[in-house]
Structures are given as C-alpha cells and as structure tokens.
MDTraj code that builds the backbone (N, CA, C; nanometers):
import mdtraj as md
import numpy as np

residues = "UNK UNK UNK UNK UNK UNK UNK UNK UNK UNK UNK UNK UNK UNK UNK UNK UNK UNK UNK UNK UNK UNK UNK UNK UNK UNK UNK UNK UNK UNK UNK UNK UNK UNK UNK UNK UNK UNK UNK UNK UNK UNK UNK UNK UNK UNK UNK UNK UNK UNK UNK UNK UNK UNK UNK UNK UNK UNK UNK UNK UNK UNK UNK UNK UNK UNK UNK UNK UNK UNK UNK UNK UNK UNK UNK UNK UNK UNK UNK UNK UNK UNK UNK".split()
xyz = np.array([
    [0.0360, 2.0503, -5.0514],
    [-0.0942, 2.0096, -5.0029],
    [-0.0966, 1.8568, -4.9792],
    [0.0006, 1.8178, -5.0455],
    [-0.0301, 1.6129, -5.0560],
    [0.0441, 1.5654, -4.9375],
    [0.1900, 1.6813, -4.8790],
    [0.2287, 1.6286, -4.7903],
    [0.1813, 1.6871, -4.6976],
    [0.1004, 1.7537, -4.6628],
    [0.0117, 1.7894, -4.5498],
    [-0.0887, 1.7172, -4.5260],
    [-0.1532, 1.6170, -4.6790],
    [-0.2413, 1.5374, -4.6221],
    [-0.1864, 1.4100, -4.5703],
    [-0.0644, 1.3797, -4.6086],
    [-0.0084, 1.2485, -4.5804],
    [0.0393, 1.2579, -4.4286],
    [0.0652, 1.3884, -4.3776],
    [0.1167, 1.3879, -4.2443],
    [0.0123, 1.3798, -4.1684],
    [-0.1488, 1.4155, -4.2216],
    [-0.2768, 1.3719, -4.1096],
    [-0.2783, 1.2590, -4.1627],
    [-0.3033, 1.2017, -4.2570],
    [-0.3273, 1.0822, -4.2784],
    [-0.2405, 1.0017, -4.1411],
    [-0.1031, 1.0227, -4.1579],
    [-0.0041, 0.9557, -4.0701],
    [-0.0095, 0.9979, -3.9085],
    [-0.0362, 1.0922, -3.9395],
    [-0.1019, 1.1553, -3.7376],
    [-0.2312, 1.0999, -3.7119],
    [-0.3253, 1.0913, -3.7923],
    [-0.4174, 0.9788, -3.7271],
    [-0.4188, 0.8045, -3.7433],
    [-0.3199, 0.7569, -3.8120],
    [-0.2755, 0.6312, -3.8122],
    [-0.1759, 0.6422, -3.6639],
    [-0.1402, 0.7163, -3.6526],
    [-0.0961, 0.7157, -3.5354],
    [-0.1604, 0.7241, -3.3827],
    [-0.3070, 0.8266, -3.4346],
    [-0.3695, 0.8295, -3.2693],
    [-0.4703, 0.6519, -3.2836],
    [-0.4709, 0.6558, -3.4359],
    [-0.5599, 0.4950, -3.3926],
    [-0.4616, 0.3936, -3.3179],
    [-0.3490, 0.3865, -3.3570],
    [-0.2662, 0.3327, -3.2921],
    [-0.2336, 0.3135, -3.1248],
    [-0.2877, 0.4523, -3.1210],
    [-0.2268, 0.4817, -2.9377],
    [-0.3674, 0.4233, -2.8656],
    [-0.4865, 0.4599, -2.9692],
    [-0.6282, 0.4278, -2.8932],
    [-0.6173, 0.2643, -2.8948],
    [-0.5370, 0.2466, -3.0063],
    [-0.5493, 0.0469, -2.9436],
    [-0.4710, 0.0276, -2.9175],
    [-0.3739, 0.0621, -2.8392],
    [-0.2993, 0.0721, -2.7184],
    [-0.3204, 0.0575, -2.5786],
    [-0.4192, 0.2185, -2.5963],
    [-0.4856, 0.2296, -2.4438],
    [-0.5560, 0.1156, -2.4586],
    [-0.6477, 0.1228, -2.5296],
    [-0.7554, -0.0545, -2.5206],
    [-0.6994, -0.1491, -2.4520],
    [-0.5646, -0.2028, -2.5123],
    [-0.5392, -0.3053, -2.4648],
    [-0.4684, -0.3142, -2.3455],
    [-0.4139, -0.2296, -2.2582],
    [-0.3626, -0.1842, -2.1684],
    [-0.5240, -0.1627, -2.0505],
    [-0.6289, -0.1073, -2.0445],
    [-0.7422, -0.1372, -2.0158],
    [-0.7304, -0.2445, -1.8878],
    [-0.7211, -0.3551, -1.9398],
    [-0.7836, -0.4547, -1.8943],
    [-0.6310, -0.4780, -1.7571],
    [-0.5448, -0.4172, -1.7842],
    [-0.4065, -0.4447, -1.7163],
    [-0.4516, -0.3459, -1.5989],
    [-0.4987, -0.2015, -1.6234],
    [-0.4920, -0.1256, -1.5608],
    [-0.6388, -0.1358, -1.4373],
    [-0.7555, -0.2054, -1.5118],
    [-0.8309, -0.2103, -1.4203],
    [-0.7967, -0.3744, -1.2789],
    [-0.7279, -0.4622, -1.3851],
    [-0.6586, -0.5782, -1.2395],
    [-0.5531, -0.5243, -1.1511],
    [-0.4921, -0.3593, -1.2400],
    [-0.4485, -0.3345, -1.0995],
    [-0.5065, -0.2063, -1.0164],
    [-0.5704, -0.1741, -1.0833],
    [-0.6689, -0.0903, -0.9604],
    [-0.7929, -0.1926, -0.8769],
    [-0.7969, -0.3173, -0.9036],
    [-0.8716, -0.4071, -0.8286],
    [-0.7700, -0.4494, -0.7333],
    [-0.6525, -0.4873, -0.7833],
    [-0.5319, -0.5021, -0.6764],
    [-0.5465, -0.4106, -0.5612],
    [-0.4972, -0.3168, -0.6291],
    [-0.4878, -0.2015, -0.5099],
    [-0.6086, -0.2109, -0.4123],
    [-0.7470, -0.2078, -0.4455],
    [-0.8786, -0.1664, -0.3611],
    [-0.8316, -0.3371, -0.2552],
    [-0.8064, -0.4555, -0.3328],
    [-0.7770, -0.5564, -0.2657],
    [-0.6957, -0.5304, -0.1515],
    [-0.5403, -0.4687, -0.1989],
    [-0.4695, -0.4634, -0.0719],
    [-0.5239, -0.3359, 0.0443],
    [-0.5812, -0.2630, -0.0269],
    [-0.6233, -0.1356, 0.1089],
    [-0.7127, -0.1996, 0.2024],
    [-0.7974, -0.3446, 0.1203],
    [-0.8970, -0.3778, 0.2475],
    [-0.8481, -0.4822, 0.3379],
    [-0.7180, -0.5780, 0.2935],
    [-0.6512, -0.6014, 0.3625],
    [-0.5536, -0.5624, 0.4574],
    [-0.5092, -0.4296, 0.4159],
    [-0.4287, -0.3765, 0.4974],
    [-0.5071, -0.2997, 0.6086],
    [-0.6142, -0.2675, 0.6057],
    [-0.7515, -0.2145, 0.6837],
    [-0.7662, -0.3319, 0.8026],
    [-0.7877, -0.4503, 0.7215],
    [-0.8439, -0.5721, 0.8039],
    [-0.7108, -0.6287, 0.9069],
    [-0.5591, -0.5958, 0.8487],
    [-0.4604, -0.6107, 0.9442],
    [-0.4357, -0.4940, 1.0523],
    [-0.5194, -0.4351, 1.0210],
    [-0.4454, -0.2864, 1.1046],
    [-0.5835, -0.3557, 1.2360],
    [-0.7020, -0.3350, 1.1617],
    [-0.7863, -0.4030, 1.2939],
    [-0.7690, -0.5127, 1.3882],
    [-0.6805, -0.6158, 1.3207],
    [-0.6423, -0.7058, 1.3988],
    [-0.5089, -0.6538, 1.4754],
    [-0.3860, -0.5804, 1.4440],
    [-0.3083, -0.5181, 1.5141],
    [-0.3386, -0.4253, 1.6456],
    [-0.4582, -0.3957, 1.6441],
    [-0.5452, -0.2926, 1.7806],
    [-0.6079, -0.3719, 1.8637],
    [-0.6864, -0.4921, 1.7830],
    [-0.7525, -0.6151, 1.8531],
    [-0.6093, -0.6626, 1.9467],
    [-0.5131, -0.6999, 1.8952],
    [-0.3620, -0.7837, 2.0033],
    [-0.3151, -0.7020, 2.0668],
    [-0.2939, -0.5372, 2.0585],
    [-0.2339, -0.4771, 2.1538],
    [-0.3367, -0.4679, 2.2934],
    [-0.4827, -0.4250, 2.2315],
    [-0.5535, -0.4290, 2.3509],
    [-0.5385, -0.5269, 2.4291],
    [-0.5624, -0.6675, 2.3879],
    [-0.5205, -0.8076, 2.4729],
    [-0.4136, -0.7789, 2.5369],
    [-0.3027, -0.7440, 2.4707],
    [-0.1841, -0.7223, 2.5114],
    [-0.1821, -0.6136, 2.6419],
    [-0.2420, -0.5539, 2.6135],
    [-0.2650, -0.3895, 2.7528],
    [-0.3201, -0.5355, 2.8392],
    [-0.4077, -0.5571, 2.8106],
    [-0.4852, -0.6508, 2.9541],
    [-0.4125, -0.7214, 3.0328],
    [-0.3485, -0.8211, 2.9078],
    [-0.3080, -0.9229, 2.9983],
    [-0.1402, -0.8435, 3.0728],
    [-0.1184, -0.7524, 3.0482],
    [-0.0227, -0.6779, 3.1315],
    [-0.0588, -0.6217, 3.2598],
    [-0.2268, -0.6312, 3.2775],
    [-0.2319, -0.4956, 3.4248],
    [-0.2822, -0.7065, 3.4921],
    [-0.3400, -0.7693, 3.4128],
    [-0.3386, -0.9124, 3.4649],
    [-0.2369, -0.9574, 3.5260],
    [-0.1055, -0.9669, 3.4707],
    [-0.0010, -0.9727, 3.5287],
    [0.0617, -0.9000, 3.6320],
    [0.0643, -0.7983, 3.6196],
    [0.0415, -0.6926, 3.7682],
    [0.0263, -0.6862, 3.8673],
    [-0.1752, -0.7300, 3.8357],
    [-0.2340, -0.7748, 3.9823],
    [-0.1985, -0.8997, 4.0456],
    [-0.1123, -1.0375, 3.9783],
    [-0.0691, -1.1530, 3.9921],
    [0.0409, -1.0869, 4.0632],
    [0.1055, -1.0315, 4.0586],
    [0.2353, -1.0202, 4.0565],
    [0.2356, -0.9498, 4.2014],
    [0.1602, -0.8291, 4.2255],
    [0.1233, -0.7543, 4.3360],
    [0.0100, -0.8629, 4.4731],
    [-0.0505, -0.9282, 4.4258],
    [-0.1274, -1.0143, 4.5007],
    [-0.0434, -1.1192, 4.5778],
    [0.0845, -1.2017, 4.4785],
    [0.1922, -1.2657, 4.5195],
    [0.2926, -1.1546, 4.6246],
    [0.3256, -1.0644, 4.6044],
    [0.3613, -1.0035, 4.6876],
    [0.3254, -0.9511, 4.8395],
    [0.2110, -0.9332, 4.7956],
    [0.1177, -0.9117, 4.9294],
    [0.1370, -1.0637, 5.0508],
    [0.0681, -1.1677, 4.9354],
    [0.0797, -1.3067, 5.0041],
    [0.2785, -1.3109, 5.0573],
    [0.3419, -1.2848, 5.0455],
    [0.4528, -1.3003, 5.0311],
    [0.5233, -1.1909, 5.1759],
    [0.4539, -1.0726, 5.2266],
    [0.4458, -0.9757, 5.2717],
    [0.3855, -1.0296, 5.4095],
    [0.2698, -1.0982, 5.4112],
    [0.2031, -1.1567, 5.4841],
    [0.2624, -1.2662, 5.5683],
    [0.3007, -1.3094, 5.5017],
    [0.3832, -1.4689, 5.5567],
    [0.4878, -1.4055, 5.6490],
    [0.5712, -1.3433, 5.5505],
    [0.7028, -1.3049, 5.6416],
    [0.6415, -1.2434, 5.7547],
    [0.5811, -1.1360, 5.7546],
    [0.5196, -1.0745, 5.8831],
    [0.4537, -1.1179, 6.0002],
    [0.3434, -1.2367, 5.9555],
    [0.2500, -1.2811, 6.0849],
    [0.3467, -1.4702, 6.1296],
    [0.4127, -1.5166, 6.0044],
    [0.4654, -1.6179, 6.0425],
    [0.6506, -1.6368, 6.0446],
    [0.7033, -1.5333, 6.0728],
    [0.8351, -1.5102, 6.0985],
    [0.8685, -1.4446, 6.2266],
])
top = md.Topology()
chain = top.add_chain()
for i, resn in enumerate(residues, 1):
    res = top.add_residue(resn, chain, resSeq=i)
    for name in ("N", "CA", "C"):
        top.add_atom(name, md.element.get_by_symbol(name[0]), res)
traj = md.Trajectory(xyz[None], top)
C-alpha cells in the first residue's frame, strides 16, 4: 500500500512538473504563433504586390507592341510613298 502511495505521490510530482513545463513553454509558443500570423500577412501582402508588377508588366508589354507596330507602319510608309 506505501509503495502504491509513493508511486502517486511520484506520478503527480511528476504531472506538476510537466504543468510547469507547459507554463513555461507558453509564452515561446504563443511568439511563435504570433510569428507565424506575422509571416502569413506578409506573405499575403507580397503575393499582392507580385500581381500588382505582373499586371504592369502585361501593360507595358502590349505598350511596347503598339510602339513597336506603329514604328513599323511609319517604317512601311516611308519605304513605300518615298522610295
């Protein structure tokens, strides 16, 4: 009976142990679940800016295009009415 009480005695010296454990671990685990929410809204806020530069990027490509096709035309022109 004495070593059955000594082994709860010692199994709950043991869960107090683990509970101030978790405690102190706590404060680790919530800076990195603030981490994390940190990087998802940064990685959110880069992905928006990555859609913001390709669109520019689409533009200034059909921009270039019409430069490119307009020079040609002018280029089309010349040879034809002044050659």
């Amino acid at each position: 009976m004495q070593n059955i009480e000594a082994t709860i005695v010692e199994l709950g010296s043991i869960f107090q142990q683990l509970a101030h454990m978790v405690k102190e671990q706590e404060d680790t685990i919530q800076r990195i679940d603030a981490g994390v929410d940190e990087a998802q809204l940064q990685v959110e806020a880069a992905h928006t800016e990555l859609l913001r530069y390709f669109r520019g990027l689409s533009s200034q490509r059909w921009l270039l295009l019409k430069a490119f096709l307009l020079l040609l035309l002018f280029f089309i022109l010349f040879v034809v009415f002044l050659a």
